[in-house]
C-alpha positions as CSV (number, residue, x, y, z in Angstrom):
1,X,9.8,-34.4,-22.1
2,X,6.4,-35.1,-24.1
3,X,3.6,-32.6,-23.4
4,X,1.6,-35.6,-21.3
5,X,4.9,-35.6,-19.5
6,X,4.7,-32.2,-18.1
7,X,4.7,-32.3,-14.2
8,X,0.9,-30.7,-13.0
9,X,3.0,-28.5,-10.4
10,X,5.1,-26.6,-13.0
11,X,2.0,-26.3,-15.3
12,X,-0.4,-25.0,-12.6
13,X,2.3,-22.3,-11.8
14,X,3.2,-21.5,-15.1
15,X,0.4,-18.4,-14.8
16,X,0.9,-15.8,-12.5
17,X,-1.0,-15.9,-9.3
18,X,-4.2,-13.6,-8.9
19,X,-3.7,-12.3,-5.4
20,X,-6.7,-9.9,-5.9
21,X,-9.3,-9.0,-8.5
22,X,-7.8,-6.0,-10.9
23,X,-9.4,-3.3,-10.0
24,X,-8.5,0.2,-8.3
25,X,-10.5,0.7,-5.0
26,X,-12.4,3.7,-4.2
27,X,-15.0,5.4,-2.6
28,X,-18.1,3.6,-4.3
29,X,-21.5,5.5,-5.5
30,X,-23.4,3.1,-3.0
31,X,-23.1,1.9,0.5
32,X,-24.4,-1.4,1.9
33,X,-24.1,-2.9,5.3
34,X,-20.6,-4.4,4.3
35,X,-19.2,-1.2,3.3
36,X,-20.9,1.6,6.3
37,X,-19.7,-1.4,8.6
38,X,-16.2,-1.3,7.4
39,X,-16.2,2.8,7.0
40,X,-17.7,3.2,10.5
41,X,-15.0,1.3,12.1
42,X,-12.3,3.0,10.1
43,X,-13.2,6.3,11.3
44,X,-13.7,4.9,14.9
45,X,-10.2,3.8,14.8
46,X,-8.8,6.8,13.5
47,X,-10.5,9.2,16.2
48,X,-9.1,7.1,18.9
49,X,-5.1,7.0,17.5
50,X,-5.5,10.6,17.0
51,X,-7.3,11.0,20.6
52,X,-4.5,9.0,21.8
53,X,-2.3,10.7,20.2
54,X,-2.6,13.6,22.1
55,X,-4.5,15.3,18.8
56,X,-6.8,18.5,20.0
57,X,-10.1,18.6,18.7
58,X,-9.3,21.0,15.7
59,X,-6.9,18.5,14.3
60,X,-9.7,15.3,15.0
61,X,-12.3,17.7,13.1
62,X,-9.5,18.8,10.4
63,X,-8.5,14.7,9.6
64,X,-12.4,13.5,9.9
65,X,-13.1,16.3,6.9
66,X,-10.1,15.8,5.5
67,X,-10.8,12.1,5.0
68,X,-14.3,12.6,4.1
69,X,-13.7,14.9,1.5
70,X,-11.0,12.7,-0.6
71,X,-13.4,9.5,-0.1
72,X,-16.5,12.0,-1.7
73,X,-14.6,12.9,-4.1
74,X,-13.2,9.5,-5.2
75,X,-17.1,8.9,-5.3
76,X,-18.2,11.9,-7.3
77,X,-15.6,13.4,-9.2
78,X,-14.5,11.9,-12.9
79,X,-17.7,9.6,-12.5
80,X,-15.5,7.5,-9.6
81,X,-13.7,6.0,-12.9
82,X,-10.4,7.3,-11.5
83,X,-10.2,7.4,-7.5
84,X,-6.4,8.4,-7.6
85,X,-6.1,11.8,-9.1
86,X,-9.7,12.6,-7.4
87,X,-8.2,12.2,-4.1
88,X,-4.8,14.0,-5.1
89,X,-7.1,16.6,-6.4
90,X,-9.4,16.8,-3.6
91,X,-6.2,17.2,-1.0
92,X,-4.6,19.9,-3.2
93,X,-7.3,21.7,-2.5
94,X,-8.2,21.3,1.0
95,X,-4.2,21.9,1.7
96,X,-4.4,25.5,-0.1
97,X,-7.7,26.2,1.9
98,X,-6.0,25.1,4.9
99,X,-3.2,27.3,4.5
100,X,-4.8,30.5,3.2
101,X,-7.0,30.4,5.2
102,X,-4.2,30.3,8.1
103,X,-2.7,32.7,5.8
104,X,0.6,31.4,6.7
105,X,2.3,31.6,3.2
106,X,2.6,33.6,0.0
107,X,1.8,32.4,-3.5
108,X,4.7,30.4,-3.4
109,X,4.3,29.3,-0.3
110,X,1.3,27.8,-1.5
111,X,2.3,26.2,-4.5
112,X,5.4,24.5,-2.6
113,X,2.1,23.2,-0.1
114,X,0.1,22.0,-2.7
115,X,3.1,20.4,-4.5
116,X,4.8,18.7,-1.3
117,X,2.3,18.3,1.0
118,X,-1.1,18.3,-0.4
119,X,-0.2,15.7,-3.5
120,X,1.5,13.0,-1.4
121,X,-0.9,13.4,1.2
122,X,-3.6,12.6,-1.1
123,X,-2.5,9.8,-2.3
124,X,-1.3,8.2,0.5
125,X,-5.4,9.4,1.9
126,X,-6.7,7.7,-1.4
127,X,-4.5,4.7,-0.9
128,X,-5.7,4.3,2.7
129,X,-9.4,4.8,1.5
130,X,-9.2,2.3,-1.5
131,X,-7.7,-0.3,0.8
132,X,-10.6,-0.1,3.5
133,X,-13.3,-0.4,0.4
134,X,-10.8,-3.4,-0.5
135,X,-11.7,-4.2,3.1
136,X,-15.1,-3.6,3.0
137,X,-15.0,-6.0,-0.5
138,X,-13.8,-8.6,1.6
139,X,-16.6,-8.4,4.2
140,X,-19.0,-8.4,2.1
141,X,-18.1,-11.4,0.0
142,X,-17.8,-13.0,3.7
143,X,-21.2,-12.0,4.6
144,X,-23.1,-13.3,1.4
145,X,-21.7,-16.8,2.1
């Protein structure tokens, strides 16, 4: 088959789709309406599943800070150039203060927390953050049009 021959469909798939810009999400330096729309609805929907849950009001004040502290540190730490080990490094640390300050474990006991609960749980927490800011992306390119 000559190269005039080529069928459009085959040539216009022959790239690989761009389903989204690449770039890792995070907590950005700066808010606009877009994003404190997108963040204040997040958190309004997590109270109310954890409210609904059953959740006392410890465990609503221990996820809101928990949250807020892996999305400011996304934002501040390694100049927000790497939102993913910020927020695994931001949970390690908020699990260790959890428990000592519970003082519900030895030192291994807190390495074995920081290792199996606080480094999946911040990156799951980062995950969920950099997919609301994709969010929050998306409503702003909505709202400029």
């Amino acid at each position: 088959m000559a190269e005039s021959d080529e069928d459009p469909i085959v040539a216009e798939t022959a790239e690989p789709p761009v389903f989204a810009e690449l770039s890792v999400y995070g907590a950005p330096r700066r808010f606009d309406l877009a994003t404190m729309l997108t963040v204040t609805t997040s958190y309004a929907l997590m109270f109310a599943v954890l409210r609904g849950c059953g959740a006392t009001d410890t465990m609503v004040l221990w996820a809101g800070g928990f949250v807020t502290l892996v999305g400011v540190a996304q934002a501040v730490l390694f100049a927000g150039t790497s939102p993913r080990a910020a927020s695994i490094l931001a949970s390690v640390a908020s699990v260790l203060a959890t428990v000592w300050f519970a003082d519900a474990a030895s030192l291994g006991g807190l390495i074995a927390a920081a290792i199996f609960l606080g480094v999946p749980l911040g990156y799951l927490t980062g995950a969920l953050i950099g997919g609301i800011f994709l969010i929050a992306h998306a409503v702003r390119r909505r709202i400029e049009r």
